[in-house]
C-alpha positions as CSV (number, residue, x, y, z in Angstrom):
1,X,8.5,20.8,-36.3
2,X,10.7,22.1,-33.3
3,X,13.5,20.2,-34.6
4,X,12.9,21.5,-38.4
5,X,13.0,24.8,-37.1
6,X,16.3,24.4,-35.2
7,X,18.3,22.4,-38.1
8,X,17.1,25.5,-40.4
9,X,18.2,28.3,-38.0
10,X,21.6,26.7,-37.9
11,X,21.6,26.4,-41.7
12,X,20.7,29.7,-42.3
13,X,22.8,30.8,-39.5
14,X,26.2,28.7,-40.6
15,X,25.4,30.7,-44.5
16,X,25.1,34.1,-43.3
17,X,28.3,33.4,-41.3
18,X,29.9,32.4,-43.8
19,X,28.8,34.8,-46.7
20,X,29.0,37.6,-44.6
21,X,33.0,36.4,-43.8
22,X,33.2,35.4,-47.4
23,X,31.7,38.8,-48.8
24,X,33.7,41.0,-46.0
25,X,36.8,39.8,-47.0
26,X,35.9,39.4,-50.6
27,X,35.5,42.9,-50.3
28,X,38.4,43.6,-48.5
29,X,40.7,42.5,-50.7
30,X,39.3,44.0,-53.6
31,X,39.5,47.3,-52.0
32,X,42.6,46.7,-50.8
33,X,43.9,45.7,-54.6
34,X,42.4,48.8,-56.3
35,X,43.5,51.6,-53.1
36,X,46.8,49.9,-53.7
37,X,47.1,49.9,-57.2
38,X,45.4,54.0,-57.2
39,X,48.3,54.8,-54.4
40,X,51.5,52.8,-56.3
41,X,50.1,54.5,-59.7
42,X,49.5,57.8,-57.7
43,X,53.2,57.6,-57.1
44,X,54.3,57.3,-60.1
45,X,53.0,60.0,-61.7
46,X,54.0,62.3,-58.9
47,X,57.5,61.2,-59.5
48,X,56.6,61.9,-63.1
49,X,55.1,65.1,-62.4
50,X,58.2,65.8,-60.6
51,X,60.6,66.0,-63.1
52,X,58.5,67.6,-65.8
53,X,58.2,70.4,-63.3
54,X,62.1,70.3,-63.0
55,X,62.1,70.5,-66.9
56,X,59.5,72.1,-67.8
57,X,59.9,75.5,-65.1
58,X,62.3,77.5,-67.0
59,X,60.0,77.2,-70.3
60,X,56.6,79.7,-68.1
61,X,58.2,82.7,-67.5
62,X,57.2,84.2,-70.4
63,X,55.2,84.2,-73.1
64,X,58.1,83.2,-75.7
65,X,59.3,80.6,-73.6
66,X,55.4,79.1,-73.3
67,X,55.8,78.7,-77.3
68,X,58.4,76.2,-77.0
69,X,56.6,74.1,-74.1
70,X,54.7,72.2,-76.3
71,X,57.8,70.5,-78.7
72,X,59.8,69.7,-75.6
73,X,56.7,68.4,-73.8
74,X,55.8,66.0,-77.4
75,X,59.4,64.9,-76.9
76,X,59.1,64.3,-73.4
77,X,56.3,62.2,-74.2
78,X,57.3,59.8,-76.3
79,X,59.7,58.7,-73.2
80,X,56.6,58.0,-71.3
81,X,53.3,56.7,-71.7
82,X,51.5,58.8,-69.1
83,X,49.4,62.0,-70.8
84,X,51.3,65.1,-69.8
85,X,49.5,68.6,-69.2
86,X,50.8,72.1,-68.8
87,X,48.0,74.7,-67.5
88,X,48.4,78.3,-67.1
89,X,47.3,80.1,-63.6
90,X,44.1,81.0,-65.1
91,X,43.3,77.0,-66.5
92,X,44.5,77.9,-69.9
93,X,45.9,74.6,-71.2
94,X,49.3,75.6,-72.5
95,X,50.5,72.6,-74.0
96,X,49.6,68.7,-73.9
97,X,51.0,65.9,-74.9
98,X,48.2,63.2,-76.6
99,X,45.8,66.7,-77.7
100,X,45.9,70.3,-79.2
101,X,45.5,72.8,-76.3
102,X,44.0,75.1,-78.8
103,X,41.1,72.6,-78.8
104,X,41.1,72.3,-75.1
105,X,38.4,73.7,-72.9
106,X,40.0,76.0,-69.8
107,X,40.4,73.6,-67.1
108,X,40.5,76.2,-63.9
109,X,37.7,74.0,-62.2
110,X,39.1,70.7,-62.5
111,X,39.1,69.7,-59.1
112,X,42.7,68.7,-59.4
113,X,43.9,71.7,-60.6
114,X,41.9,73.7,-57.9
115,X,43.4,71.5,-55.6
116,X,46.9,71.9,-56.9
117,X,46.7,75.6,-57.2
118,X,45.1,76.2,-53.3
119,X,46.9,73.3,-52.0
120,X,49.9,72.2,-53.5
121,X,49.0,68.9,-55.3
122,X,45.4,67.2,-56.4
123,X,44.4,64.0,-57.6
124,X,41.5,62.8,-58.8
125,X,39.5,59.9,-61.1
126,X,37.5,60.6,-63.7
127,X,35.8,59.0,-67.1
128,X,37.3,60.1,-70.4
129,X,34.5,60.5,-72.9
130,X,37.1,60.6,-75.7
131,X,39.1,57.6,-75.1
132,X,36.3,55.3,-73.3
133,X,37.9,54.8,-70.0
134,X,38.9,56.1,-66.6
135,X,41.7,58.2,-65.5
136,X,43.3,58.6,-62.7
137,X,45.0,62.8,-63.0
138,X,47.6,64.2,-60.9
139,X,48.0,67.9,-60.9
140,X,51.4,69.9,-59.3
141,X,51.6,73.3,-59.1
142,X,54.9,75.2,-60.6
143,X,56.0,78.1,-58.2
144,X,58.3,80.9,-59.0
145,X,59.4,81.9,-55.2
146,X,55.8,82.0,-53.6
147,X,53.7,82.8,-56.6
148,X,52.3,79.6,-58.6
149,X,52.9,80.4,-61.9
150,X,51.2,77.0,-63.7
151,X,49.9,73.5,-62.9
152,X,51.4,69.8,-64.1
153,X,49.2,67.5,-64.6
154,X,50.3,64.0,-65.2
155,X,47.4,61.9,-66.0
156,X,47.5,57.7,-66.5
157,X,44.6,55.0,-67.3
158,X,42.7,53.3,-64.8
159,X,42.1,50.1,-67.3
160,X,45.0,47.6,-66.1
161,X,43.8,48.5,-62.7
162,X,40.3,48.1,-63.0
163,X,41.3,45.1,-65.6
164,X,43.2,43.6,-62.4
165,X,40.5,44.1,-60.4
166,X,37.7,42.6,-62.5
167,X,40.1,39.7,-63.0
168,X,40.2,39.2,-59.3
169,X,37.0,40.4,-58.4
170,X,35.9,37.2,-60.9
171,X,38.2,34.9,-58.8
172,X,36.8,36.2,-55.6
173,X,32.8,35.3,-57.0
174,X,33.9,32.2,-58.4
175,X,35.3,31.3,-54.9
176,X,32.8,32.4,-53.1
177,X,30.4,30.2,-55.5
178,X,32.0,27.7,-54.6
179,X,32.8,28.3,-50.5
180,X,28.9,28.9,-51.0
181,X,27.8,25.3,-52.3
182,X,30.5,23.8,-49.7
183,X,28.8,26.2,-46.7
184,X,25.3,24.7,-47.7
185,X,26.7,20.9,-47.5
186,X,28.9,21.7,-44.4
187,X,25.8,23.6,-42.8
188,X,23.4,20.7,-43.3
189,X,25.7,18.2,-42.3
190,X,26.3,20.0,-39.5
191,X,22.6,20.7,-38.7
192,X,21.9,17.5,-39.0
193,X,24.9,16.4,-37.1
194,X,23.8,18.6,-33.8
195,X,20.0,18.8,-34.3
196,X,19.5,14.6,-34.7
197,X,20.0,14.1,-30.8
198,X,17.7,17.2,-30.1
199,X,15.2,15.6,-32.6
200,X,15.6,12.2,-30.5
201,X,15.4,14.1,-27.1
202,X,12.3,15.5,-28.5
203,X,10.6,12.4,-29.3
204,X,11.3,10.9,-26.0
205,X,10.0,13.6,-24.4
206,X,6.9,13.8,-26.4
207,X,6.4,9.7,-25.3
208,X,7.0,10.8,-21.6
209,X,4.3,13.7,-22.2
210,X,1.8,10.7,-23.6
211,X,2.6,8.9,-20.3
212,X,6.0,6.7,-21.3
213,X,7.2,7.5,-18.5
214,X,9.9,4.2,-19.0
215,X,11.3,5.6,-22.4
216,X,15.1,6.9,-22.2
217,X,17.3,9.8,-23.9
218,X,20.5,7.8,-24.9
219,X,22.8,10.5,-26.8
220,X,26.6,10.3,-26.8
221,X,27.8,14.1,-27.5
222,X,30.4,14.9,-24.9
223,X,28.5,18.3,-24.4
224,X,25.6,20.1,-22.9
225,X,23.2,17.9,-25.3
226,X,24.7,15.1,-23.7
227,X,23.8,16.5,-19.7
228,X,20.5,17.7,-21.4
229,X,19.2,13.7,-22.3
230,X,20.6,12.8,-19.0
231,X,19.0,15.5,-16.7
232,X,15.6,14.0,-18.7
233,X,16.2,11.1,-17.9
234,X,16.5,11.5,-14.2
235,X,13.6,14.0,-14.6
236,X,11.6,10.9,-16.1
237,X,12.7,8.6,-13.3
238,X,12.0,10.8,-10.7
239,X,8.3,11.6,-12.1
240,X,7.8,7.9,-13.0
241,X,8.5,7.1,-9.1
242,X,6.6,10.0,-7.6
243,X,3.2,8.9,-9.9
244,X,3.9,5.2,-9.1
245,X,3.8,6.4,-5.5
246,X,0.3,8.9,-6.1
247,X,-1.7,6.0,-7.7
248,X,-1.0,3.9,-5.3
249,X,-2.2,6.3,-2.4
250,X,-5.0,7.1,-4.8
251,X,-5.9,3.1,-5.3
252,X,-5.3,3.0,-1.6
253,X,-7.5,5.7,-0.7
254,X,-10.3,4.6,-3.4
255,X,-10.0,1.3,-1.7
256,X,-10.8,2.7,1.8
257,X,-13.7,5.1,0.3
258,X,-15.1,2.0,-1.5
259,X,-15.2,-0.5,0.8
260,X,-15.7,1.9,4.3
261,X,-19.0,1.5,6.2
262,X,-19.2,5.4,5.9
263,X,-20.8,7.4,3.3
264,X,-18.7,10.1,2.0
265,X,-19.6,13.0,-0.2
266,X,-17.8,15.5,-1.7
267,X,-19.6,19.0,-2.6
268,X,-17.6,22.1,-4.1
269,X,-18.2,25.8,-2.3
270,X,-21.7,25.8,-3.9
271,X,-22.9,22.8,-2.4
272,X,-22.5,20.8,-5.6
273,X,-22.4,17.0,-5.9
274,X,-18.4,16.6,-7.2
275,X,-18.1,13.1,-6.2
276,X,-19.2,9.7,-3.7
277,X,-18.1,6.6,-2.5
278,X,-20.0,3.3,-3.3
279,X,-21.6,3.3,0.0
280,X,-23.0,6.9,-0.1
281,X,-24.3,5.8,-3.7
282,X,-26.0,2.5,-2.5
283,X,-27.0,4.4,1.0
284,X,-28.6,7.7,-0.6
285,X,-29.3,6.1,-4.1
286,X,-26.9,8.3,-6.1
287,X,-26.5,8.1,-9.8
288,X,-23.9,9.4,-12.1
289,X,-26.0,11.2,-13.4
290,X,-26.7,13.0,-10.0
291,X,-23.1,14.2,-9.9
292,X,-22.7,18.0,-10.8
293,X,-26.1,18.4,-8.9
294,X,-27.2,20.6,-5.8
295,X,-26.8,18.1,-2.6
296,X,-30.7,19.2,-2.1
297,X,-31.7,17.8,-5.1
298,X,-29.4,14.3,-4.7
299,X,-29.3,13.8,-0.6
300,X,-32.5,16.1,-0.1
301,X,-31.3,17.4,3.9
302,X,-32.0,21.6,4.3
303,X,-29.9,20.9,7.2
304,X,-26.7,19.4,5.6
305,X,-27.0,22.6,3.0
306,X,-27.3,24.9,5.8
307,X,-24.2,23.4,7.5
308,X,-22.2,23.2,4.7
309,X,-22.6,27.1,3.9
310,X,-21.3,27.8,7.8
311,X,-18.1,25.3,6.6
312,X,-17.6,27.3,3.3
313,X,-18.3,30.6,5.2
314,X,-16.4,30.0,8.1
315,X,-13.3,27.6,6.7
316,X,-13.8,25.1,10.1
317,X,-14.9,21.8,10.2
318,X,-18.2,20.8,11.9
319,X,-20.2,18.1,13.2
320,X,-24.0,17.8,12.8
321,X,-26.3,15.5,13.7
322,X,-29.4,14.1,10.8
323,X,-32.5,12.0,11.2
324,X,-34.1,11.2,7.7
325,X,-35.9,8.5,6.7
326,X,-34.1,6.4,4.0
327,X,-36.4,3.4,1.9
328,X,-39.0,4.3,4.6
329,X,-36.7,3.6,7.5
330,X,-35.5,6.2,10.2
331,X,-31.8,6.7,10.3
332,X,-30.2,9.1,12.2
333,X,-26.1,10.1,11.0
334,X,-23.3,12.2,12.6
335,X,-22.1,14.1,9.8
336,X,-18.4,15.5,10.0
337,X,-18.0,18.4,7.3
338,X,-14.3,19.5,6.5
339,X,-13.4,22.2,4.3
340,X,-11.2,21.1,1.3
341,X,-8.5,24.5,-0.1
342,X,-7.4,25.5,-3.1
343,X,-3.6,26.0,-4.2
344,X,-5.0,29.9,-3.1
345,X,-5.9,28.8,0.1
346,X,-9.2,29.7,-0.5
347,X,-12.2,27.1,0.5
348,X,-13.2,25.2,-3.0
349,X,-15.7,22.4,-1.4
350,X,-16.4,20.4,1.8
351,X,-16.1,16.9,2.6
352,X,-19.2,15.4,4.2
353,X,-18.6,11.9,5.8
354,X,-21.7,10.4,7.1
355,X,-21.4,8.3,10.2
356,X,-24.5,5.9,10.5
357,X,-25.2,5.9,14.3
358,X,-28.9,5.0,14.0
359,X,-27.9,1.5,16.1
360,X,-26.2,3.7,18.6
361,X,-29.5,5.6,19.0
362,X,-31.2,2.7,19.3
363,X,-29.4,0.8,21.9
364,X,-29.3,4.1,23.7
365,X,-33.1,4.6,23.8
366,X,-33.7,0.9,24.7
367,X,-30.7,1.4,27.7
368,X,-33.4,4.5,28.6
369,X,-36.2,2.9,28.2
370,X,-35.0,-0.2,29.7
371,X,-33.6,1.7,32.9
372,X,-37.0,3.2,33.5
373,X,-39.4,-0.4,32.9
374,X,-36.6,-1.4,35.4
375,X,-37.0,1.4,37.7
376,X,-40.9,1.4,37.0
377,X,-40.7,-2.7,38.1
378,X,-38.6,-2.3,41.0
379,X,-40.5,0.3,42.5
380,X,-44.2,-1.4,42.4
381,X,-43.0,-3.6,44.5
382,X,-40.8,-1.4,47.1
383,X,-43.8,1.2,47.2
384,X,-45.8,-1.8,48.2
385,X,-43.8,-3.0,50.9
386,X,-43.0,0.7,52.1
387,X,-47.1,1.1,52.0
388,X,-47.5,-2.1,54.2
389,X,-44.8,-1.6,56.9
390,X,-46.4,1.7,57.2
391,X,-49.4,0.2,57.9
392,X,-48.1,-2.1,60.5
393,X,-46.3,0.8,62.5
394,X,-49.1,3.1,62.3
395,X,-51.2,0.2,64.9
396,X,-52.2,-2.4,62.1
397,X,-49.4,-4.5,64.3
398,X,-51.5,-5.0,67.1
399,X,-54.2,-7.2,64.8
400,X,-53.0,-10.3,64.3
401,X,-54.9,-11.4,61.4
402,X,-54.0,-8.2,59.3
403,X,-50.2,-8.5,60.3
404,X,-50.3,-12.0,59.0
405,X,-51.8,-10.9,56.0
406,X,-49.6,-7.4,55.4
407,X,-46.1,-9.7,56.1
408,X,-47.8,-12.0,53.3
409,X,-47.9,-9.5,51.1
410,X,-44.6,-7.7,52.0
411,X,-42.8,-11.2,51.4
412,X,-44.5,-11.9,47.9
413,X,-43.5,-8.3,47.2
414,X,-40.1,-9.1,48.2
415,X,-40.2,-12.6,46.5
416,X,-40.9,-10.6,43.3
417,X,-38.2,-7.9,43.5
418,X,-36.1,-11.0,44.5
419,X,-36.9,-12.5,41.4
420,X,-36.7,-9.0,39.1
421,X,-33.0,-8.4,40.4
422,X,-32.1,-12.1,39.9
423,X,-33.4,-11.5,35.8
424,X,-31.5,-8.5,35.6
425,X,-28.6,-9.9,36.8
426,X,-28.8,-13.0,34.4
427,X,-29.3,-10.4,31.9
428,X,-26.1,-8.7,32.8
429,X,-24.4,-12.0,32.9
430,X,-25.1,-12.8,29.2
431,X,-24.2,-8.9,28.0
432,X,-20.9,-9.7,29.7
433,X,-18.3,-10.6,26.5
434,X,-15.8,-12.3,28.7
435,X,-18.5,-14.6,30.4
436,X,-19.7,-15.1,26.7
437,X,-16.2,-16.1,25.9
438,X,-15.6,-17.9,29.4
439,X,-18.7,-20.0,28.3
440,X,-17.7,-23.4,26.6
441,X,-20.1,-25.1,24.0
442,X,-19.5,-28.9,23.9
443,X,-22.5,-31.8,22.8
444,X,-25.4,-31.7,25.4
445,X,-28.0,-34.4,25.2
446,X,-31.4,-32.0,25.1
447,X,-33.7,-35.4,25.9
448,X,-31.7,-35.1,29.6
449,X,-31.9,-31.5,30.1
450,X,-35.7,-31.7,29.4
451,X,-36.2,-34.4,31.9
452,X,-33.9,-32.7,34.3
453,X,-36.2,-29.8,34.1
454,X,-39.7,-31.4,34.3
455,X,-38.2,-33.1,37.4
456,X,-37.6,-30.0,38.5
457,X,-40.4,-28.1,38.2
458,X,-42.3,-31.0,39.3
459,X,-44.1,-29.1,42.3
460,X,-45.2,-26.4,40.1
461,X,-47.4,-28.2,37.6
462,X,-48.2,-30.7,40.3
463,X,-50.2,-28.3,41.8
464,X,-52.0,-27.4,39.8
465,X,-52.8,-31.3,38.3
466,X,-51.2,-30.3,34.8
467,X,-50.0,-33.3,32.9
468,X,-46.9,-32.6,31.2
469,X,-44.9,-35.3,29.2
470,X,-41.8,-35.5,26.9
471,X,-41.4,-36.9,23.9
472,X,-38.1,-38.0,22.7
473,X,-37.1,-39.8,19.4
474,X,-35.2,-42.8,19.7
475,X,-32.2,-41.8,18.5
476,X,-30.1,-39.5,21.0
477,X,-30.0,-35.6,19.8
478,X,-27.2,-33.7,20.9
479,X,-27.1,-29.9,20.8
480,X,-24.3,-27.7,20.7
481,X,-24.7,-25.9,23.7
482,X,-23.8,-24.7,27.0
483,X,-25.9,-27.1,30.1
484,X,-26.6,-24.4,32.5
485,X,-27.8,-21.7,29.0
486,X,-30.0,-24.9,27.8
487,X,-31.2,-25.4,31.5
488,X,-32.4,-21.9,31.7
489,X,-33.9,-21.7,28.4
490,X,-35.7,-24.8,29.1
491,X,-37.1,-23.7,32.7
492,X,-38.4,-20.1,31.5
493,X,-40.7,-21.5,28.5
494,X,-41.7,-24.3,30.8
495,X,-41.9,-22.4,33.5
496,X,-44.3,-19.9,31.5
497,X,-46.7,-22.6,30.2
498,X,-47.0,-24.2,33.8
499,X,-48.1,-20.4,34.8
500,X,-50.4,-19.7,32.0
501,X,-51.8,-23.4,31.2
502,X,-55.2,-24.1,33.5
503,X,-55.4,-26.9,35.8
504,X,-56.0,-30.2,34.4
505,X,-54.4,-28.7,31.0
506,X,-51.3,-30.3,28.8
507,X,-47.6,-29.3,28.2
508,X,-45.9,-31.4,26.0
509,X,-41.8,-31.1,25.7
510,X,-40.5,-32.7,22.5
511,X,-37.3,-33.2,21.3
512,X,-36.3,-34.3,17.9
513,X,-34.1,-34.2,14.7
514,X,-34.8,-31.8,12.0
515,X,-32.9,-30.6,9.0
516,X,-29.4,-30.9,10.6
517,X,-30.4,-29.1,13.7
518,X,-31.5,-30.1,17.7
519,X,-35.6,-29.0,17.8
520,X,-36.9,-28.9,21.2
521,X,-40.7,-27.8,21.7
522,X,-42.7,-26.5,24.8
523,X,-46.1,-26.8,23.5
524,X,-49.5,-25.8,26.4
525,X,-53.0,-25.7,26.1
526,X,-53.0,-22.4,28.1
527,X,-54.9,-18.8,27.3
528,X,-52.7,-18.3,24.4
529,X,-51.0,-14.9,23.0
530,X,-53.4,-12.3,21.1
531,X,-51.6,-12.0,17.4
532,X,-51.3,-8.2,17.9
533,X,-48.6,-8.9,20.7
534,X,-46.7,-11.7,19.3
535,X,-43.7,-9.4,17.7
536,X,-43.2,-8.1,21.2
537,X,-43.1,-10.7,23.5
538,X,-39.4,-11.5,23.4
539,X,-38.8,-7.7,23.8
540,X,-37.7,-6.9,27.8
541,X,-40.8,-5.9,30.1
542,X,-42.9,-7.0,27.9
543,X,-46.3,-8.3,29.2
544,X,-49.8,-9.4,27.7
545,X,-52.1,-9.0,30.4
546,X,-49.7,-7.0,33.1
547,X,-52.1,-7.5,35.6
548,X,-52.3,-11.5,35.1
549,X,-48.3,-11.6,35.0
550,X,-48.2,-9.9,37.8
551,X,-50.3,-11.6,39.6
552,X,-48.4,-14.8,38.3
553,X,-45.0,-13.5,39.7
554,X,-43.7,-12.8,36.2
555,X,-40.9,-10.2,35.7
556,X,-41.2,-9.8,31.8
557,X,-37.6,-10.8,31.4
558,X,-38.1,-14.4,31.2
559,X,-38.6,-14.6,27.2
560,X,-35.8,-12.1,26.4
561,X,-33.4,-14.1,28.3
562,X,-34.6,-17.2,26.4
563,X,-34.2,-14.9,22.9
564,X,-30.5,-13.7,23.8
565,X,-29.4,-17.4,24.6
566,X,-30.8,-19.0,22.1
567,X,-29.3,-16.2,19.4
568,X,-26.0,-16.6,21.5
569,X,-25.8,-20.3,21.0
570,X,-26.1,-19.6,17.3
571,X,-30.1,-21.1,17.0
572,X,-33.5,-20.0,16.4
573,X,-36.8,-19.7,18.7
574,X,-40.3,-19.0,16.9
575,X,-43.4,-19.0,19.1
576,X,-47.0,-19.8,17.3
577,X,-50.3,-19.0,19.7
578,X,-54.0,-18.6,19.4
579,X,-56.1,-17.2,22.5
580,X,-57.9,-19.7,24.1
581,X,-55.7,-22.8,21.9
582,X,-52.7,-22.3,23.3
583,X,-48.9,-21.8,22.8
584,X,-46.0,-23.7,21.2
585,X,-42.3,-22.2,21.3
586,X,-40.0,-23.5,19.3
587,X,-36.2,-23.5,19.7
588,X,-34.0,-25.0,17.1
589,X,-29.9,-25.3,18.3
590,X,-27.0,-26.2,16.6
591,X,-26.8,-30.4,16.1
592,X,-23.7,-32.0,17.6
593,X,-21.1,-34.3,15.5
């Protein structure tokens, strides 16, 4: 349609060029012929007019001499074929040569006579009724001295002018006709010649506009059409480059929002949901159809409104902290909110990025908690021993049965701190990532270890007449493991059946094959755990009968250094107990090639 319009524009344009050139000097020229032919003619019969004066002046004095005017005048006439007229001062027509002045009607306002008579000579054009055609009359005054004493007027027909004219006034039309048809052919050649590569820049541009952004102008014109395709071109390339380089920040960036451990959400200035990542979606259970919603309807938190009304408010980013509970789990999240501006640089939404730090929270309430059972352990026994050296110095000393029995007490104390510090130092130990990484795993016989460790705790269950046995299979089972990490697992859960297994009882150590993987189990007939406190006995500090433990010499770190090695070594430990029926952990490791 744009094209159309142009091509017709330059049509219509080229034919009123040209007719208007065609008509001007059409017109020209016929004005020219028929002033020139009026002008040469208007010559002529002054030169005529002339010399009837000359002849014709002696002949007005007088009345007599008037009489004769009219025979010389017929006579003159036949010499020339111009119509000859002799008026009298007061427009009386004295004689003429084609008609009787007696017929004649006074001719004093003729305008050429009035002319000739005030002015000295008049012309002018004018139709004849009686012969049918128009004439062109020249009036002359005739002057006696100063006075004007008559009027000549020579008069000639206008028909071989206006014939010429008409003749070439018919050329003229016939030519422009023709110039006309020849315009119209030239003009839509033409059109078409400079419109075609405007129609073909058009229609690569409209491709680009639907997203062709490879399509290219090629036009060969030599002239501003030419520069025209090319700075398209170049326009095309450039815009082809700079969207190749926003989709792939955009893919980037949707990369990064989809596969980031953060939620993110973004909300316009009225807390509308505009759009999420997959995480927020999965994390808060967000729907499309959710999006376009009020964040308290899709994320539910009267805090995060309230914060994001201070962002869009003030224009400054924020952090906040939220605890929520999310599929019935408590969460807690450090949300940063960031304004996002307009073109205006006014605020049009905020960015909320939700940073889950509920694990954070966690390990910092069990590095409290943990602290305190520490500080609450250590100092049971330091009170103790500060209460008995009291004692001695306030005079207890001087008895030697209670100073015996006080020092007793002050060295089990001691033993026991001993023992709490040594835990928490093996705990340290295995928190440690370079001893972790320090640590090398290589094939460990577990049948060995065990026996290694019975031996060793030999005096212990001794004691009290316990009678513990391993059982081994026949084949050899080798774990994956670190010695000195098996060692220790193995002497804490025997170590703890020894203390809570009654003299004359059973442990039973047992090491076998199972599923691809190195079982070992510790099995007692001791007390037993209650089932309301098997979840937490792994857990640090944790005790069943505090008083019994303590009595025992335990530090409640013995099991949660058996759960972090075994977890560390890659394996498993599960613990099944009834009271009064005993206690069997089992630890399954990683089976060596």
């Amino acid at each position: 349609m744009f094209s159309s319009g142009i091509r017709n524009r330059l049509i219509a344009s080229f034919l009123l060029l040209i007719g208007a050139t065609l008509l001007t000097l059409g017109g020209y020229i016929l004005w020219f012929f028929h002033q020139n032919n009026t002008e040469r003619l208007t010559g002529n019969l002054l030169t005529e007019a002339k010399i009837a004066e000359q002849l014709l002046h002696p002949y007005m004095r007088g009345p007599r001499e008037k009489a004769s005017i009219e025979t010389l005048l017929r006579e003159l006439a036949t010499k020339v074929d111009h119509r000859i007229t002799v008026i009298d001062n007061d427009g009386t027509v004295v004689a003429d040569s084609w008609e009787n002045p007696a017929s004649m009607e006074n001719h004093r306002e003729r305008p050429e006579v009035v002319d000739a008579i005030t002015g000295g000579q008049g012309s002018a054009i004018r139709h004849s009724a009686t012969v049918g055609e128009n004439f062109l009359y020249l009036a002359i005054p005739m002057r006696d001295g100063a006075e004007t004493i008559g009027v000549i007027r020579v008069a000639a027909t206008m028909a071989h002018v206006e014939a010429g004219f008409n003749q070439i006034r018919s050329v003229l039309l016939i030519a422009f006709l023709a110039a006309s048809v020849l315009a119209v052919l030239l003009s839509f050649r033409l059109a078409r010649k400079y419109t075609a590569p405007i129609e073909r820049i058009t229609r690569v541009a409209r491709h680009m506009g639907e997203g062709q952004l490879h399509r290219r102008v090629h036009v060969r014109t030599g002239d501003e059409i030419e520069v025209l395709g090319h700075t398209l071109n170049n326009l095309a390339a450039s815009l082809d480059d700079k969207i190749n380089e926003i989709v792939a920040e955009k893919r980037k960036l949707e990369l990064i929002l989809a596969n980031m451990d953060n939620a993110v959400v973004l909300l316009d200035r009225y807390g509308m949901v505009t759009d999420v990542n997959r995480q927020a979606a999965v994390l808060f259970g967000i729907t499309p159809a959710m999006i376009g919603q009020h964040n308290i309807q899709v994320i539910g938190l009267g805090v995060l409104e309230k914060a994001v009304r201070e962002t869009v408010g003030e224009g400054q980013s924020r952090h906040i902290d939220l605890q929520t509970t999310l599929s019935g789990v408590k969460r807690v999240f450090q949300v940063f909110l960031a304004p996002t501006f307009s073109p205006e640089n006014e605020t049009a939404g905020v960015l909320c990025v939700f940073h889950d730090i509920t694990a954070l929270k966690e390990v910092e309430e069990r590095q409290a908690e943990f602290v305190a059972n520490a500080s609450h352990e250590l100092g049971t026994p330091l009170t103790a021993i500060k209460g008995f050296a009291e004692t001695l110095l306030d005079g207890a000393l001087a008895d030697p049965n209670l100073s015996v029995k006080f020092i007793t007490i002050i060295q089990e104390e001691a033993d026991r701190m001993h023992r709490l510090v040594k835990d928490l130092m093996q705990l340290a130990r295995l928190n440690s990532e370079e001893i972790r990484r320090q640590v090398s795993l290589e094939p460990i016989a577990v049948a060995q270890v065990a026996e290694t460790v019975i031996g060793q705790l030999y005096p212990q269950w001794h004691a009290k007449k316990l009678d513990v046995t391993l059982e081994a299979a026949g084949e050899p089972v080798p774990a994956r493991a670190n010695a000195d990490w098996l060692t220790q697992v193995l002497v804490n859960l025997l170590d703890n059946s020894i203390k809570f297994t009654p003299p004359g009882g059973k442990v039973t150590v047992s090491c076998r094959r199972a599923d691809g993987k190195a079982v070992v189990t510790v099995a007692d007939t001791g007390s037993g755990i209650p089932a309301a406190d098997l979840p937490f006995i792994f857990d640090r500090f944790y005790r069943v009968d505090k008083a019994r433990v303590r009595e025992g010499g335990g530090t409640g770190l013995g099991l949660s250094i058996v759960k972090f090695i075994v977890d560390t070594l890659g394996g498993a430990i599960d613990v099944k107990s009834s009271p009064d029926e005993g206690t069997t952990f089992t630890v399954t490791l990683p089976l060596a090639e």
